[in-house]
C-alpha positions, 0 to 999 in steps of 0.5 A: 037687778042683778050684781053684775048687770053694769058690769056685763052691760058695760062689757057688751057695749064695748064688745059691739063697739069693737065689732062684736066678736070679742071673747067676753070669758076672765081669762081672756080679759086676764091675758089682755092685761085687763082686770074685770070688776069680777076680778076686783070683787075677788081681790076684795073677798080674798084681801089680795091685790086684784093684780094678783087676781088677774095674774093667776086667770092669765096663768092658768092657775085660777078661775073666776066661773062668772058665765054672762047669763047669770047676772046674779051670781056673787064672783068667786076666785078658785085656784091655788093663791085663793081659798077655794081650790076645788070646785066640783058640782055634785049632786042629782041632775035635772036630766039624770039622777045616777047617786053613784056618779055624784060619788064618783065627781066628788072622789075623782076631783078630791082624791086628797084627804077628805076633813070630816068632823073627825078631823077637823081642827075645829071639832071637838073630837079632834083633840091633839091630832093634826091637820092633814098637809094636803086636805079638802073639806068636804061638806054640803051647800043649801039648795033650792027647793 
């Protein structure tokens, strides 16, 4: 059973309740006053009031990426009042496998200063040098095999 299988469930069944043509996205739960357990999750992972959650999906200025067909998938807020500001997929494609593409996804979403281990505060070779105002770390996550 995945995560957020009650809560999807619960969605549809109120959806077919009212007729079965009720958008089922977090902006549109958002702009209707509502705030979804996905946006509760948020509040909760990012220690803010789920208000301000939902707030920031009705503006505009955040996203919570929770597609209906992954159950599974662990409710994350990204935007400018969340940790996460940037959320860009690089890597191979099952249909194209074009490296240089990749690149240029990761470039086109930063196009900030980048922190590698040079210039993180955390690295030891960074020693007396200060963070870059506007920064996006830059790094890899694990994958299937």
């Amino acid at each position: 059973m995945g995560l957020r299988d009650a809560w999807i469930e619960r969605r549809l069944q109120q959806a077919a309740a009212a007729g079965g043509d009720v958008p089922m996205t977090q902006m549109y739960f958002a702009r209707q006053g509502i705030v979804t357990e996905e946006m509760e999750y948020v509040a909760r992972r990012e220690r803010v009031e789920p208000e301000l959650v939902r707030s920031e999906v009705a503006r505009g200025r955040a996203i919570i990426p929770a597609n209906i067909q992954h159950r599974n998938l662990e409710p994350m807020g990204i935007g400018i009042a969340f940790r996460c500001k940037i959320n860009a997929n690089i890597g191979n494609s099952a249909v194209t496998a074009v490296i240089h593409a990749s690149g240029c996804s990761q470039t086109g979403s930063v196009r900030s200063s980048i922190i590698t281990t040079n210039t993180n505060p955390c690295s030891p070779r960074s020693a007396g040098r200060e963070r870059p105002r506007h920064t996006a770390v830059a790094g890899t996550s694990p994958t299937a095999a």
